[in-house]
C-alpha positions as CSV (number, residue, x, y, z in Angstrom):
1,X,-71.8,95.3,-86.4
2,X,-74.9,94.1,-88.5
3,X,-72.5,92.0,-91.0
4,X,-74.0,93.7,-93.8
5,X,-71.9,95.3,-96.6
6,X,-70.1,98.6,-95.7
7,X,-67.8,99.0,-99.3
8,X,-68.2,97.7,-103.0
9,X,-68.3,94.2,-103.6
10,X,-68.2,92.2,-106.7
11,X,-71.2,91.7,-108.6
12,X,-72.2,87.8,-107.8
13,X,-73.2,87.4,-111.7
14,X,-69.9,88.3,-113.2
15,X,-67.3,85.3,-113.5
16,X,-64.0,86.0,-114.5
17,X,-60.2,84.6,-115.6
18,X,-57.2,85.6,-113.6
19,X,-54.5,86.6,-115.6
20,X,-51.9,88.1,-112.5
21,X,-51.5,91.1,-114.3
22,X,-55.1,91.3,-115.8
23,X,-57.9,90.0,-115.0
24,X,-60.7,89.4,-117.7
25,X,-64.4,89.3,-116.5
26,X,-67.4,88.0,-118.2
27,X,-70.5,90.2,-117.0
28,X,-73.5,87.3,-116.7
29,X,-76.4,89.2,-117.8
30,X,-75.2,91.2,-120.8
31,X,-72.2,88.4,-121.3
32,X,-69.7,91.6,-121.5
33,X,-65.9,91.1,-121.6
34,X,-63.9,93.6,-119.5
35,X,-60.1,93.9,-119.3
36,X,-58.9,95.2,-115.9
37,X,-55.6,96.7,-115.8
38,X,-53.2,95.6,-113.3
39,X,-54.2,98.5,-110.9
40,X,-58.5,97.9,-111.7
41,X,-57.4,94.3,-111.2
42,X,-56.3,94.9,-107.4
43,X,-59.3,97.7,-107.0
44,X,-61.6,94.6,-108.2
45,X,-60.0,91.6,-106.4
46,X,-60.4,94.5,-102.7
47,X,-63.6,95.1,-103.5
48,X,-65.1,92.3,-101.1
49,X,-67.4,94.7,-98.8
50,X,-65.5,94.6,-95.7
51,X,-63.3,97.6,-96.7
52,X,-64.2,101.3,-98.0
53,X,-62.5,103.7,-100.5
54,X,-60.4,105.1,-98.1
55,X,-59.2,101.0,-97.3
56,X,-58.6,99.7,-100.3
57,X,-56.9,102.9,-102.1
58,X,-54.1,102.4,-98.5
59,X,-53.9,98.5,-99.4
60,X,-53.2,100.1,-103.6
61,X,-50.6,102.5,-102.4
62,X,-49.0,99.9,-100.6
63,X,-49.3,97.3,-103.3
64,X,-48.2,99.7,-106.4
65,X,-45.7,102.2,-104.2
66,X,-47.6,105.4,-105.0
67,X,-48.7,108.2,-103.1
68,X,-52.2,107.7,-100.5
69,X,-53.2,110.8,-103.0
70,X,-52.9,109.0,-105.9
71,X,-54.2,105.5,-104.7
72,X,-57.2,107.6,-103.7
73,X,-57.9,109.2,-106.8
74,X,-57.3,105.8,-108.6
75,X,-59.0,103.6,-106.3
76,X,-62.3,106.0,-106.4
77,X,-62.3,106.3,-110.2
78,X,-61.7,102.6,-110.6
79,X,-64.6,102.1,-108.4
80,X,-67.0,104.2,-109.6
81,X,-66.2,103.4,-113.2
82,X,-66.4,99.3,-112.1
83,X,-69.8,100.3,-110.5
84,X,-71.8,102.4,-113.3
85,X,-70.5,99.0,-115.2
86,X,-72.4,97.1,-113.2
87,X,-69.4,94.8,-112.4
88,X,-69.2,95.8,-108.6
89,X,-72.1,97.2,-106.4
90,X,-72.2,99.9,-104.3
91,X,-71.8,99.1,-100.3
């Protein structure tokens, strides 16, 4: 393995506030405020590189008690929405 990023991972420039059920992040350049939902918030905190879609939406059902089917569909919108952000980059 080359140790180079196979998922999304956080942006380095954005700083943000944990709230346990939110989180609120600050996006360096632009200085943007984002509210993540409880579910974004856990799609966001997974998002580290070292997992994929498929990864993080099992470690979402898991965490939230939903189906694999849903946690996909939410993990994957959640992602790409974070990403055309610009508050996670692809892996």
């Amino acid at each position: 393995m080359s140790g180079e990023p196979h998922g999304p991972r956080r942006a380095p420039e954005v700083v943000g506030n944990d709230l346990g059920d939110e989180l609120v992040l600050r996006d360096g350049p632009d200085g943007r405020i984002h509210v993540l939902n409880a579910a974004a918030r856990e799609v966001y905190l997974l998002c580290d590189g070292t997992r994929g879609a498929d990864e993080i939406a099992r470690d979402l059902a898991a965490a939230f008690g939903i189906t694999l089917e849903q946690a996909r569909d939410d993990a994957r919108g959640a992602i790409a929405e974070m990403t055309r952000l610009g508050i996670l980059l692809e892996g």
